[in-house]
N, C-alpha and C positions, 0 to 999 in steps of 0.2 A: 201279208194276208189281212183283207178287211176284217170290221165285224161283221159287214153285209156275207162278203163268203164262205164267215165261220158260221152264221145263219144257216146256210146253204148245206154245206157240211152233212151241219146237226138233224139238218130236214132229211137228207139223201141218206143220212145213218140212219135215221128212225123209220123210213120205209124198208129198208133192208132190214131191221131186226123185226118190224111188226112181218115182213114176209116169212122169215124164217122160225119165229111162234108160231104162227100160222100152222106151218108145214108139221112142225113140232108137236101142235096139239093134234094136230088128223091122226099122226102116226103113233102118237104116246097107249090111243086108245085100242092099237090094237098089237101092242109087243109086251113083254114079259116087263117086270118091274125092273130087273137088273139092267134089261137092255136099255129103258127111260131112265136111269142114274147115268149109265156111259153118255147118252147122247146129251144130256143135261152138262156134264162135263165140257163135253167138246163145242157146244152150243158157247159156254161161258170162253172155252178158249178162242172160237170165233171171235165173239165182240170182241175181245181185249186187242184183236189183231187188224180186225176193222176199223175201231177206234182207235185213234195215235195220240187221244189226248188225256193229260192224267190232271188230276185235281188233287188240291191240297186244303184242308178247312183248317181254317182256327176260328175255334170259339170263346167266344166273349166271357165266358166263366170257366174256369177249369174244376177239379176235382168233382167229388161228387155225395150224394145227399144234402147234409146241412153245412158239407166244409166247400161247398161255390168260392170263391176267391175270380178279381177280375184276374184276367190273362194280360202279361207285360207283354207277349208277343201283338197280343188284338191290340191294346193302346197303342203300340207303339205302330203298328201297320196303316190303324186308322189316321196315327197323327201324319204318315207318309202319304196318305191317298187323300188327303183332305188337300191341300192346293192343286189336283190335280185334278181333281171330281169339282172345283169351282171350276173350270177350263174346259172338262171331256166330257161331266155329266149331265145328262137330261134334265133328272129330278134330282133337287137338292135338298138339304135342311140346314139353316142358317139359324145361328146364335150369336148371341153379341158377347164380345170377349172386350179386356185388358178397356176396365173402367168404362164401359158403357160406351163405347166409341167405335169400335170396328165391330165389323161380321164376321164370323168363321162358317166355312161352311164344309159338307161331307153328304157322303151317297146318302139318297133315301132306300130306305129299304126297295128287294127286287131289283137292285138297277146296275147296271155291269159299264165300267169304265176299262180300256185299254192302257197298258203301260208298255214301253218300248224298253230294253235293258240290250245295249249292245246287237243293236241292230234288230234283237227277237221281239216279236210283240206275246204279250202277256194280258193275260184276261183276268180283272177282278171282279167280282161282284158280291154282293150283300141281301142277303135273307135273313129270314126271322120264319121260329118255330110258336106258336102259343099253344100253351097248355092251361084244361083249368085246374085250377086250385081249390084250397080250402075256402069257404067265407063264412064271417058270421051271423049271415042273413039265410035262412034256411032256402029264401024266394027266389036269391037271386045266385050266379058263382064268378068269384074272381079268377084273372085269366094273367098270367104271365108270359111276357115274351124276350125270349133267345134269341142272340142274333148271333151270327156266325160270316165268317170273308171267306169265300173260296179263290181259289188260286188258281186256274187252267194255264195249261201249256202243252204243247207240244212234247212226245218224248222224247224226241234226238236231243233235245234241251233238258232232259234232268240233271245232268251233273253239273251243266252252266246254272242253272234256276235254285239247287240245294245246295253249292257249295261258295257260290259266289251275290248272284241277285238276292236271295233271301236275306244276306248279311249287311248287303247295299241298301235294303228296306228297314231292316229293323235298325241301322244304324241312324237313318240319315230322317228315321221318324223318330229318335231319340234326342236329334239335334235340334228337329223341329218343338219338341215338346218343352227341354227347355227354354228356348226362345220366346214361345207363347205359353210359357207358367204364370198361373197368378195362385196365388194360397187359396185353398178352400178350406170352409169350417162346415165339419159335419158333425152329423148328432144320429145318434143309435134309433132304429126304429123299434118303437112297441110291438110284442105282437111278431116278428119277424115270419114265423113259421107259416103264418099265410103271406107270403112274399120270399122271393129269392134277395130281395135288397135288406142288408144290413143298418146300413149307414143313409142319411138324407144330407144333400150338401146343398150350399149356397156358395157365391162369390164374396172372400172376406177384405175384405177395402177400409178397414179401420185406420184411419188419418195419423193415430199414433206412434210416434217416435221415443225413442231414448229420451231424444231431447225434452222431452215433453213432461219425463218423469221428474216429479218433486222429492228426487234424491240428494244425500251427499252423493259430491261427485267421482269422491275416490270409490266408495259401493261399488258405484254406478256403474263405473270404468272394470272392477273386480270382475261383475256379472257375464259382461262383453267379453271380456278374455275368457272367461270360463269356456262362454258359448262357441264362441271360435276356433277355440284351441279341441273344444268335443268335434265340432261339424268335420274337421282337420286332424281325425284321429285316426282312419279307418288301420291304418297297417301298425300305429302303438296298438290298440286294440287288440289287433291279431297278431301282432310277436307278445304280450300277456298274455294273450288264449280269454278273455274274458269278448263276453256279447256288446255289440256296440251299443250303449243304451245308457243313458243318464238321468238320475230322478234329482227331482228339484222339491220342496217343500215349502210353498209361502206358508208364514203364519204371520196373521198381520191381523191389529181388529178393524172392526166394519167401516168399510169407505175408505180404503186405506190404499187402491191402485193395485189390486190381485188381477182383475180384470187385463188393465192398461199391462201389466208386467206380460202376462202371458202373450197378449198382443206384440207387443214389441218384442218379442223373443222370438216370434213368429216371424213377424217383419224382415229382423237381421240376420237370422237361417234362411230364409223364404223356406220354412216348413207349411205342413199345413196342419191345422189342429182337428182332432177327434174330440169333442165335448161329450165325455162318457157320463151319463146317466145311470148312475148304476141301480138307482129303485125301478128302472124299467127292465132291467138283467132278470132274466129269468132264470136262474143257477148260474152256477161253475160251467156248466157244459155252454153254454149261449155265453158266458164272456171269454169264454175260448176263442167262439168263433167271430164274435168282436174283432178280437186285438187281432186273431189271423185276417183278417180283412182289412186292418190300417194299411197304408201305402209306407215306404223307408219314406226317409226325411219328412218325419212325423212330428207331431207334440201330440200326447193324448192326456187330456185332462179330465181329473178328477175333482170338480170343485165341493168347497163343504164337505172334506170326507168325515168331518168329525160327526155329521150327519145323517151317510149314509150306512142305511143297516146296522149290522153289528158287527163294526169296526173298530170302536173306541176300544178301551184299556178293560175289559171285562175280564181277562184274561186272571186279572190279580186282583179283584175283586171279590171278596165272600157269594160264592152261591148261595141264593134264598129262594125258597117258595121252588124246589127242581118239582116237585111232580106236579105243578100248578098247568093246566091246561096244553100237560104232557100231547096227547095224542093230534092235539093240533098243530103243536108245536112239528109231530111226527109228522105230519100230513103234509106241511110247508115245506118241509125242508129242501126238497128238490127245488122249489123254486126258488131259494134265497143265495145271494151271493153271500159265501164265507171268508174271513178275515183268511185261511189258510189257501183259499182256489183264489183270492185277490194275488197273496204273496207267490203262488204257485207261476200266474201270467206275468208277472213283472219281474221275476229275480229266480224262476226255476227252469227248466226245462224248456216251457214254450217262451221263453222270452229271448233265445234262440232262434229265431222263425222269423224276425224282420232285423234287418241293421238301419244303424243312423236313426234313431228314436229317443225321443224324451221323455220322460212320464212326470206329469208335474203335478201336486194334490195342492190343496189350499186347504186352510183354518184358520177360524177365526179361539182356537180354542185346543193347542197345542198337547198340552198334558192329559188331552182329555184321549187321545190316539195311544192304539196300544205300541209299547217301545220296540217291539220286531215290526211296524209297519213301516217305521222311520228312521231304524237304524242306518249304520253307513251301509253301502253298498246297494242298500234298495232304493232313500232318498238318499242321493249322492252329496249334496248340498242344500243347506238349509239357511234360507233368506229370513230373514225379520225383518218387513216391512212397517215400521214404528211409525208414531203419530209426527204430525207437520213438523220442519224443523224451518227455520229461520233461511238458511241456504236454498231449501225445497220455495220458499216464499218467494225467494229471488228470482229462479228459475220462472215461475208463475208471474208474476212484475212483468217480466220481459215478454212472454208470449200471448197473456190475455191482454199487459196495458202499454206491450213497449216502454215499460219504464225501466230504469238502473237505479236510478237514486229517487228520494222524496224525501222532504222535511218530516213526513209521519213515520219513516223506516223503524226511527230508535222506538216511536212507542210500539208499532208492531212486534217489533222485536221484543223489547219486553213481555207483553202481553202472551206470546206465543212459547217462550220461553215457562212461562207460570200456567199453562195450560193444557189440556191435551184437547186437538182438534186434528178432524180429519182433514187428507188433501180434499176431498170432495166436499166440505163445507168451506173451505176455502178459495175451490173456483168458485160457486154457488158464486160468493161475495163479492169477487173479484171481477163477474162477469159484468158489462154494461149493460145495464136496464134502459139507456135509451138512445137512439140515434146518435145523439154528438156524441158519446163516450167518454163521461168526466171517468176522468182519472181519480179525481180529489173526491168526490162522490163515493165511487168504488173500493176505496182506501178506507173512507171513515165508516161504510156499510159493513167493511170487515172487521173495526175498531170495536164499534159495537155491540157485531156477532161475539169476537172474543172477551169482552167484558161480559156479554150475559154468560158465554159459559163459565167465565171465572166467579161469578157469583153464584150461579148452580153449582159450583161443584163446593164452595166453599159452606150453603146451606146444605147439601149432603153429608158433606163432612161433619158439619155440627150436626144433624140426625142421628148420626152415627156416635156419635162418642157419647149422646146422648141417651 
C-alpha cells in the first residue's frame, strides 16, 4: 500500500464519519438522552470497524508534573528513523555530529516517513504539542514544545508490530546510538520551573588524554583499573545487592589538573558529565529531579563542594549566634540544598534510580568537608592530586617539547623538588612563545619561574617566624 492510498483511505474515512455526525446530530435533537448514549456507543464501535488502522505514540518525556524524564523508547526509535528519514523524508533537520565533520539528520516536525518490516509497510510520523508557560515578563509568555512518534499500521499486523518489529526498532536504534555516541557535557538550568528542560548540553571534544596527565605513572595506571574494573561491574554489583555508582573525591590545591582528571575519565568510560551547580538548586526537591534526569553511564560532578552552601564540616562545630536572622533563615529554607538531601540523592534511596554512574566532588580544601560527605561508601575513593613532581615534568618534556633528556633536567629537578608548583604553571612555561619553538628558551623560562617561587616562598617563610 502506498502512502498516496493511505491518503485516499484517510480522505474516504473522513467523508463517511463526517456523514454519519451528520445524521447523528439531526437525530440526537430529537430522542431521549438514554437513547443518544446507545447510539454514541455504537457510533464509536462503527469507527473502530471502519477504521483498520491502530496507532501507537511515544513520547518524548515520560512521567509527569516536575518528574518529565527523556523516554529510552523515543531516543532510541529516533536513533532508528534517523538514516531512514535522510532517504524517505521530505523535510529534514540536520546537525553536525562526531567532531564537526558529518551531518546527522531526522524528521522535521509534522512529517511521516514509511517503514517496510517483513514485507508490511509501517507509518511513522512526528508532531509536536506547544503549551504556554510561565515567564518572567509579565508582557510577554513562554511556550514549550512536545514531541511525540506515532506509530500506524494496520490491525491484522498487531501481533507481528508488538511482539516482533517494535523490538527490531528499539534494538537496532540502540546499535545505532552507540556507534554515533560522542560525550556530552551538560549543566543544570536556572529557573527550570518555567521550562520542561532540566539539563543544557554541548558536544564535549576536550583533546585530553591520560597520557596527558602530569602523574606518577603507577597512580596513574591505579586510577584506570579502578575505572574499568567499575564500568565492568554490573552483575558483581548485583550479586552484592548494592547500586551501581561510584564516588571519587579530588582534593588537590589550585591548578593542580581536577578539570583534566574528570575529562579523561570521561574519555576512557565515554560517559558523559553532568556539571551540577548546585547554587543554582533550588531545594532538595529540584536536585531530585536533577539527578532523575542524568542518563546511565554518567559522571556528575560537583566542583568546589567545599564551596557550595552548607556543606562543609558545620556539623561539629560550636553553634553561635542560632536566633540571629532566624525567620530568614526560615523563609530560605526550602530553597537551599542540604548537606542531608545531598547525602539522601547519592548514597540513599534515589541513588537507586540510575545504574553505571559516577559521582565525583573536587576540593581544594579537604578538612574543611563534613566526614559523612566523604566517607567510604559515598566517595568510594579518594585521589590527592599533589603539587608537580619531577616524573609529571617528564611527561610535560615530551608532549609540549618532544624532549626526553636535556642538560638543564638535574637543575629542574632540583628546583622542583624544593618547591611546590602547579602542573598549570608549568605548562604556562613550557609552552613556546614563538614560531621556531626553542626548547632551551622554554626550559630556562621555567628555571626562572621556579627560582622566583623558591624565593617567595622562602620570604614568606621568614615573615612567618618573624
Amino acid at each position: 500500500m502506498s502512502s498516496r492510498s493511505m491518503g485516499e483511505i484517510l480522505m474516504g474515512f473522513g467523508t463517511l464519519m463526517g456523514s454519519i455526525m451528520f445524521v447523528y446530530t439531526m437525530i440526537q435533537q430529537f430522542v431521549p438522552e438514554y437513547v443518544s448514549h446507545y447510539l454514541s456507543v455504537y457510533i464509536c464501535r462503527i469507527t473502530a470497524f471502519a477504521y483498520p488502522y491502530i496507532e501507537i505514540s511515544f513520547d518524548e518525556f515520560t512521567g509527569g508534573g516536575d518528574w518529565l524524564k527523556v523516554s529510552k523508547a523515543y531516543t532510541a526509535i529516533e536513533a532508528y528513523l534517523g538514516p531512514k528519514s535522510s532517504k524517505r523524508a521530505k523535510r529534514l533537520k540536520a546537525r553536525i555530529v562526531k567532531g564537526n565533520k558529518d551531518l546527522a539528520f531526522s524528521m522535521d516536525d509534522d512529517e511521516e516517513i514509511v517503514d517496510e518490516f517483513e514485507g508490511v509497510k509501517i507509518w511513522w510520523s512526528l508532531d509536536k504539542t506547544v503549551t504556554e508557560t510561565k515567564s518572567f515578563s509579565r508582557y510577554s509568555s513562554a511556550t514549550e514544545e512536545r514531541r511525540h512518534l506515532t506509530l500506524k499500521f494496520h490491525r491484522r499486523h498487531r501481533e507481528m508490530i508488538t511482539k516482533s518489529y517494535l523490538y527490531h526498532v528499539i534494538n537496532e536504534g540502540k546499535e545505532n546510538m552507540i556507534e554515533n555516541r560522542h560525550i556530552r557535557l551538560y549543566s543544570n538550568n536556572a529557573n527550570h520551573e518555567y521550562g520542561y528542560k532540566l539539563w543544557s548540553q554541548v558536544a564535549f571534544e576536550h583533546p585530553v588524554t591520560f597520557d596527558h596527565l602530569a602523574m606518577d605513572p603507577a597512580k596513574k595506571q591505579e586510577i584506570i583499573d579502578d575505572l574499568v574494573t567499575f564500568s565492568m561491574g554490573r552483575d558483581y554489583y548485583l550479586k552484592i545487592g548494592k547500586p551501581w555508582k561510584r564516588g571519587y573525591l579530588l582534593y588537590v590545591p589550585p591548578g593542580t589538573g581536577k578539570s583534566s582528571m574528570i575529562a579523561v575519565m570521561a574519555k576512557l568510560l565515554n560517559y558523559d558529565i553532568y556539571d551540577l551547580e548546585l547554587t543554582a538548586v533550588n531545594g532538595n526537591s529540584e536536585l531530585k529531579q536533577l539527578l532523575h534526569n542524568t542518563s546511565n553511564k554518567s559522571i556528575t560532578v560537583i566542583e568546589d563542594v567545599d564551596c557550595s552552601l552548607d556543606l562543609t564540616n558545620k556539623r561539629e562545630k560550636k553553634k553561635k549566634e542560632e536566633d540571629k536572622d532566624k525567620e530568614e533563615e526560615e523563609s530560605n529554607v526550602d530553597r537551599k540544598v542540604t548537606l542531608s538531601g545531598l547525602l539522601n540523592v547519592i548514597d540513599g534511596l534515589w541513588s537507586a534510580c540510575s545504574k553505571e554512574r559516577i559521582f565525583v566532588f573536587t576540593t581544594n580544601y579537604v578538612e574543611e568537608l563534613d566526614p559523612a560527605l566523604i566517607r567510604r561508601g559515598r566517595m568510594d575513593k579518594h585521589i590527592e592530586m599533589s603539587y608537580f613532581c619531577f616524573e609529571g615534568f617528564k611527561v610535560f618534556t615530551k608532549i609540549y617539547l618532544d624532549l626526553e633528556s636535556h642538560e638543564l633536567f638535574d637543575t629542574i629537578r632540583l628546583l622542583i623538588h624544593e618547591v611546590k608548583v602547579s602542573p598549570a604553571d608549568v605548562a604556562e612555561n613550557l609552552m613556546p612563545k614563538t614560531i621556531q619553538r626553542d626548547s632551551q628558551a622554554c626550559l630556562q623560562n621555567l628555571i626562572k619561574a621556579l627560582e622566583r617561587i623558591k624565593e617567595d616562598e622562602k620570604l614568606k617563610a621568614e615573615k612567618e617566624e618573624a
